[in-house]
N, CA, C and O atoms as a Maestro MAE file, in Angstrom:
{
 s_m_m2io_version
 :::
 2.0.0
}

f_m_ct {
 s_m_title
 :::
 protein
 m_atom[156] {
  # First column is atom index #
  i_m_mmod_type
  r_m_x_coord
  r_m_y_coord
  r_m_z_coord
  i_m_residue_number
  s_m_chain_name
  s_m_pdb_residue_name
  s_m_pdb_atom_name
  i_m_atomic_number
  :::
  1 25 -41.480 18.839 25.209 1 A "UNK " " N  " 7
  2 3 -40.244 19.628 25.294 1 A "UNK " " CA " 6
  3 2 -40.549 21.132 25.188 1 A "UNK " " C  " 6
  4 15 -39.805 21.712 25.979 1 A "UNK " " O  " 8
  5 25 -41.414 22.079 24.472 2 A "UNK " " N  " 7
  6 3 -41.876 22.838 24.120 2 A "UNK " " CA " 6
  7 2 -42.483 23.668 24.934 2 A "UNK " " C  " 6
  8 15 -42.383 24.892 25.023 2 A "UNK " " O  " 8
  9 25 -43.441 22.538 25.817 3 A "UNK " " N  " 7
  10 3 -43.839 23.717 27.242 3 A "UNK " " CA " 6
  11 2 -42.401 23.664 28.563 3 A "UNK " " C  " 6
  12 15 -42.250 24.562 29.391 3 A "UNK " " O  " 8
  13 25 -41.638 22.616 28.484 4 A "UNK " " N  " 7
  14 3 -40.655 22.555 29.348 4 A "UNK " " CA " 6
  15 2 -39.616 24.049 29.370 4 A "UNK " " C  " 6
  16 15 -39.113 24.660 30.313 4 A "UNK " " O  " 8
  17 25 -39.581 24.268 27.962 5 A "UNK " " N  " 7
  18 3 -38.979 25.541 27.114 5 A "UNK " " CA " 6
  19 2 -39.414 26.585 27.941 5 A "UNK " " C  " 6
  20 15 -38.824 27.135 28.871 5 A "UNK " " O  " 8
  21 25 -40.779 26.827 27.368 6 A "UNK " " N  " 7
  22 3 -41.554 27.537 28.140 6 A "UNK " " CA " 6
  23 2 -41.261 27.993 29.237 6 A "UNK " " C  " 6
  24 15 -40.759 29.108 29.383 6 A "UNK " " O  " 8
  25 25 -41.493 27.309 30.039 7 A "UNK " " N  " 7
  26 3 -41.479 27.121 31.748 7 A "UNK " " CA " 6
  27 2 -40.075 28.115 32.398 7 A "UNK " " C  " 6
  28 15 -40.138 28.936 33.313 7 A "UNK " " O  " 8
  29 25 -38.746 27.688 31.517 8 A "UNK " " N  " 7
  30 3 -38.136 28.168 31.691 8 A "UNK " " CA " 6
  31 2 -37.558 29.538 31.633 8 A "UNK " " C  " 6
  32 15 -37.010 30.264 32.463 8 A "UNK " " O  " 8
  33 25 -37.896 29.657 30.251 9 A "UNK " " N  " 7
  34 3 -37.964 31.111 29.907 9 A "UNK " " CA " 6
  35 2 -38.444 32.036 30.908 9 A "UNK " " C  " 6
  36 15 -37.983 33.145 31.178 9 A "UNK " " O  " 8
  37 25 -39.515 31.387 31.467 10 A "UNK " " N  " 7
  38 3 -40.824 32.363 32.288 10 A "UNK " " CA " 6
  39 2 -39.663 32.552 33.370 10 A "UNK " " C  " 6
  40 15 -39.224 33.685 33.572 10 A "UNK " " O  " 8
  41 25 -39.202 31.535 34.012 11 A "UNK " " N  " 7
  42 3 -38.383 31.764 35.270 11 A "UNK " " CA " 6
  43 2 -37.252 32.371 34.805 11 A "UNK " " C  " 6
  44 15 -36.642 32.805 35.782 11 A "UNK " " O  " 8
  45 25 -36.586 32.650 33.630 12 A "UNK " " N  " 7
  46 3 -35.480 33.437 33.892 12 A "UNK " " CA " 6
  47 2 -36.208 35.234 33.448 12 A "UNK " " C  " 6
  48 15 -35.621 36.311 33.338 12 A "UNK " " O  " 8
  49 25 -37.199 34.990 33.343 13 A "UNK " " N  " 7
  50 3 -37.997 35.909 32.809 13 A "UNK " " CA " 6
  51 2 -38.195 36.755 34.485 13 A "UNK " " C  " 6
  52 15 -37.995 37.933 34.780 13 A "UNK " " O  " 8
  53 25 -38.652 35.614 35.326 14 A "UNK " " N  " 7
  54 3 -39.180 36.067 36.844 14 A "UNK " " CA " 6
  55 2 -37.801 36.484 37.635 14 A "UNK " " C  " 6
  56 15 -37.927 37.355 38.496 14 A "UNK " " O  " 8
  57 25 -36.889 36.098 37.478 15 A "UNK " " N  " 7
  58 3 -35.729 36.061 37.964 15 A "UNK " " CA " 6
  59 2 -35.149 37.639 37.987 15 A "UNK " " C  " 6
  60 15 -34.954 38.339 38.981 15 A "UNK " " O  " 8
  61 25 -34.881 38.065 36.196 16 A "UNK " " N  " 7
  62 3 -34.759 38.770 35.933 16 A "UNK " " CA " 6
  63 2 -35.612 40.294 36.531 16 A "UNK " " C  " 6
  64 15 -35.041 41.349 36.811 16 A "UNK " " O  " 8
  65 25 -37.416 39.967 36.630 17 A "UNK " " N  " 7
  66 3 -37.520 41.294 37.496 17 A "UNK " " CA " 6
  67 2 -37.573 41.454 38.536 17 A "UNK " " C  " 6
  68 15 -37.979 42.498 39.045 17 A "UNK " " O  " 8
  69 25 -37.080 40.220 39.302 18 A "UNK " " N  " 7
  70 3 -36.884 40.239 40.727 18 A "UNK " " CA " 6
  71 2 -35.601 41.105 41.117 18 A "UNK " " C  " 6
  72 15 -35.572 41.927 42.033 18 A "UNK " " O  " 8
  73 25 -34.650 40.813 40.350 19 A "UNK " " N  " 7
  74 3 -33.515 41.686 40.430 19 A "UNK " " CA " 6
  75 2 -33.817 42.978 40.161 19 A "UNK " " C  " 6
  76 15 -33.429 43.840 40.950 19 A "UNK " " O  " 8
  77 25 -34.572 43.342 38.983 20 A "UNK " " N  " 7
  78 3 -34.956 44.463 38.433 20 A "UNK " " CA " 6
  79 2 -35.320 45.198 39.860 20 A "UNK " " C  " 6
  80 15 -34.706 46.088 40.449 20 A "UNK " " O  " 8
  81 25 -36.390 44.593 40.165 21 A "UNK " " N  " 7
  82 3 -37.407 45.273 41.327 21 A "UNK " " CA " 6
  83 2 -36.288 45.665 42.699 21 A "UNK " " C  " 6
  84 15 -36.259 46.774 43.233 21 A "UNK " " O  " 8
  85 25 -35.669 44.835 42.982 22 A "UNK " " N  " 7
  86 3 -34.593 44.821 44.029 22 A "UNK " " CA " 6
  87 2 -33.475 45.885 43.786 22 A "UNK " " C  " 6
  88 15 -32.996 46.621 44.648 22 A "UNK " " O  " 8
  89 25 -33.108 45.834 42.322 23 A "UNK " " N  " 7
  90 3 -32.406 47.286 42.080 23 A "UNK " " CA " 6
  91 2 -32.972 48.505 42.402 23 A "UNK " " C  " 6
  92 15 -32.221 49.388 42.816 23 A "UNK " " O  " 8
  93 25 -34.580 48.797 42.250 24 A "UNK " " N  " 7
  94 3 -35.301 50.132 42.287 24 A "UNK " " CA " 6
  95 2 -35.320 49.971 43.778 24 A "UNK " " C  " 6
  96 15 -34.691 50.870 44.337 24 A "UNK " " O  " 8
  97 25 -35.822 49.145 44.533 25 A "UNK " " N  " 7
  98 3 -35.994 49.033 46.208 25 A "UNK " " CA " 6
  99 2 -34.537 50.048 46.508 25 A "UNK " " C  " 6
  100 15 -34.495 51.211 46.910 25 A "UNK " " O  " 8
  101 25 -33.341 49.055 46.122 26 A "UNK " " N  " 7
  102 3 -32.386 49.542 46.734 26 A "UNK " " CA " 6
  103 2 -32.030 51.158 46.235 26 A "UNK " " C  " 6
  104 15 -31.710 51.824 47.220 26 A "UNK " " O  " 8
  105 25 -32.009 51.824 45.165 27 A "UNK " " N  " 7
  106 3 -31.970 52.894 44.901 27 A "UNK " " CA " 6
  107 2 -33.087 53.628 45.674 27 A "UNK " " C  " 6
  108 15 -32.630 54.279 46.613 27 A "UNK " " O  " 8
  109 25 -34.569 53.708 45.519 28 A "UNK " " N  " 7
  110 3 -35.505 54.675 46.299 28 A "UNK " " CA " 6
  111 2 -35.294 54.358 47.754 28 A "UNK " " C  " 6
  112 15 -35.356 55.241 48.610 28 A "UNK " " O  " 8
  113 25 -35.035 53.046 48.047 29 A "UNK " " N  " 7
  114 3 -35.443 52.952 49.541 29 A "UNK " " CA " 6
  115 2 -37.266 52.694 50.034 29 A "UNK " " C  " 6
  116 15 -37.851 52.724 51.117 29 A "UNK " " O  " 8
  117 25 -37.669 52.463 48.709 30 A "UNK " " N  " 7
  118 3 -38.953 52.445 48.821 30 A "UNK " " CA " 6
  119 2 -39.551 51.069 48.176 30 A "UNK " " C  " 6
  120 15 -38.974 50.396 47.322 30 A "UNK " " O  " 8
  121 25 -41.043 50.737 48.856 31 A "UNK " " N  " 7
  122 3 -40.728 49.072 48.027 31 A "UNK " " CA " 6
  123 2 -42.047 49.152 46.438 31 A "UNK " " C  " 6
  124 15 -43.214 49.423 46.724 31 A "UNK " " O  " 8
  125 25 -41.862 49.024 45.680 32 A "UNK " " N  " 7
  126 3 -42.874 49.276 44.898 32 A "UNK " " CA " 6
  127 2 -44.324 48.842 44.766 32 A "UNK " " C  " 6
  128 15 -45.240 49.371 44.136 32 A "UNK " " O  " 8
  129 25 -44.302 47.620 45.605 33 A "UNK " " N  " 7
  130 3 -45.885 46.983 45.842 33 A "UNK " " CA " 6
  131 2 -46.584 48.233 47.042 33 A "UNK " " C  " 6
  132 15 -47.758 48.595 47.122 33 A "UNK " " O  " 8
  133 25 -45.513 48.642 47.792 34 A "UNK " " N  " 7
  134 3 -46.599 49.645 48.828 34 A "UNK " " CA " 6
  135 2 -46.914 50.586 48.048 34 A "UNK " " C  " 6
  136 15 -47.829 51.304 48.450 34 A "UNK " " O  " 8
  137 25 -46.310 50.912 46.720 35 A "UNK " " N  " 7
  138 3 -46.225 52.287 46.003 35 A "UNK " " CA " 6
  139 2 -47.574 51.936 45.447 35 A "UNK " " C  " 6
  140 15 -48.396 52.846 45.345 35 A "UNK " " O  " 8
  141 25 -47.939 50.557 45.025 36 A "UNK " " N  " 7
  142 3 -48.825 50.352 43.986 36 A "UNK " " CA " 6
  143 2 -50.428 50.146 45.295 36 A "UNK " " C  " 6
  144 15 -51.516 50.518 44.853 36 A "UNK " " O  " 8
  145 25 -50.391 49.701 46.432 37 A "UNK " " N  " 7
  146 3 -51.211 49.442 47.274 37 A "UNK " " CA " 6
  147 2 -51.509 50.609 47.962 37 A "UNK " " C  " 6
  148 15 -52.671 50.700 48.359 37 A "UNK " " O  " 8
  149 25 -50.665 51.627 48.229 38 A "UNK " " N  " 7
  150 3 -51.088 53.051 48.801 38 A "UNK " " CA " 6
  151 2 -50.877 54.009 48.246 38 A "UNK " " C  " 6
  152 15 -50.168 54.776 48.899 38 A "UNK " " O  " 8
  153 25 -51.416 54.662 46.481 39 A "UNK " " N  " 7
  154 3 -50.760 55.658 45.867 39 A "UNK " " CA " 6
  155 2 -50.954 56.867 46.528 39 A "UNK " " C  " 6
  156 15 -50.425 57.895 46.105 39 A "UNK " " O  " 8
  :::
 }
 m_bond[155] {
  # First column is bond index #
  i_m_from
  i_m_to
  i_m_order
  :::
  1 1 2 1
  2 2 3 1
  3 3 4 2
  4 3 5 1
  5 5 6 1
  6 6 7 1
  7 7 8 2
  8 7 9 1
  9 9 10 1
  10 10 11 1
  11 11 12 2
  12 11 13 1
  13 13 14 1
  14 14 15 1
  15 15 16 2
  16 15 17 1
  17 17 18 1
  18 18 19 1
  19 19 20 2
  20 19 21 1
  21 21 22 1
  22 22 23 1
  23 23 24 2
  24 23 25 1
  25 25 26 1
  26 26 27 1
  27 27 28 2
  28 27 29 1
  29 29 30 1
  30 30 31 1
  31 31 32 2
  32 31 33 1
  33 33 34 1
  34 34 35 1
  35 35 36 2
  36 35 37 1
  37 37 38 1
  38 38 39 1
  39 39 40 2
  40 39 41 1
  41 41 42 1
  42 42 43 1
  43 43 44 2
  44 43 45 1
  45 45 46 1
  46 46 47 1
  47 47 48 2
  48 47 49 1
  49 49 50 1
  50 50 51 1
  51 51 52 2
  52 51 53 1
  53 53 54 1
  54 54 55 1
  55 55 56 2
  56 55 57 1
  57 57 58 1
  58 58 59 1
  59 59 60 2
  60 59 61 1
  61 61 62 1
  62 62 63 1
  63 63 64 2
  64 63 65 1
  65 65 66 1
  66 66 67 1
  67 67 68 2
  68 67 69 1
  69 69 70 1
  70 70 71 1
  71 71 72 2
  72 71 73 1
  73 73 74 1
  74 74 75 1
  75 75 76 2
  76 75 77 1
  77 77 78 1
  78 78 79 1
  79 79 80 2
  80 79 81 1
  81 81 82 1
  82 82 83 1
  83 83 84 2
  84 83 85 1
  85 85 86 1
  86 86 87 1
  87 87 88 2
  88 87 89 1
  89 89 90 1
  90 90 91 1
  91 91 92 2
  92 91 93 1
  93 93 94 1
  94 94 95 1
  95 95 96 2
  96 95 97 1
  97 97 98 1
  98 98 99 1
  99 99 100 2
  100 99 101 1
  101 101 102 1
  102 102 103 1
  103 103 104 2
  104 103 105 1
  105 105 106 1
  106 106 107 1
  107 107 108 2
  108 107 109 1
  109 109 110 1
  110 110 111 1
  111 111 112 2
  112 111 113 1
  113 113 114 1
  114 114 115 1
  115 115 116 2
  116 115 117 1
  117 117 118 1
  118 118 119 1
  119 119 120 2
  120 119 121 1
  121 121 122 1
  122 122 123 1
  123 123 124 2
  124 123 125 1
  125 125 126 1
  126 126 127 1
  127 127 128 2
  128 127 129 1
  129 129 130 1
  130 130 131 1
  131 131 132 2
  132 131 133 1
  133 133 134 1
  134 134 135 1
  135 135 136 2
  136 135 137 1
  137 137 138 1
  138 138 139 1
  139 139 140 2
  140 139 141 1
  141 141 142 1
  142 142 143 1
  143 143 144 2
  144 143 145 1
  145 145 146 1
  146 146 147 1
  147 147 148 2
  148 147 149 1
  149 149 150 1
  150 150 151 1
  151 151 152 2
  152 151 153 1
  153 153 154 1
  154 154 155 1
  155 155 156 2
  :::
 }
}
């Protein structure tokens, strides 16, 4: 039950900076993995 816990957390965990990340996209207009792949 404990790692099932786990598991979940992580995904509302992933969820959460997917939105995060999708908020900054949509504000700069810019995507942050190119930011991090071509500084």
């Amino acid at each position: 039950m404990k790692g099932s816990v786990g598991i979940e957390r992580r995904r509302i965990l992933l969820v959460k900076n997917m939105k995060y990340i999708h908020s900054l996209v949509k504000k700069h207009e810019v995507h942050p993995f190119d930011e991090m792949f071509h500084p």
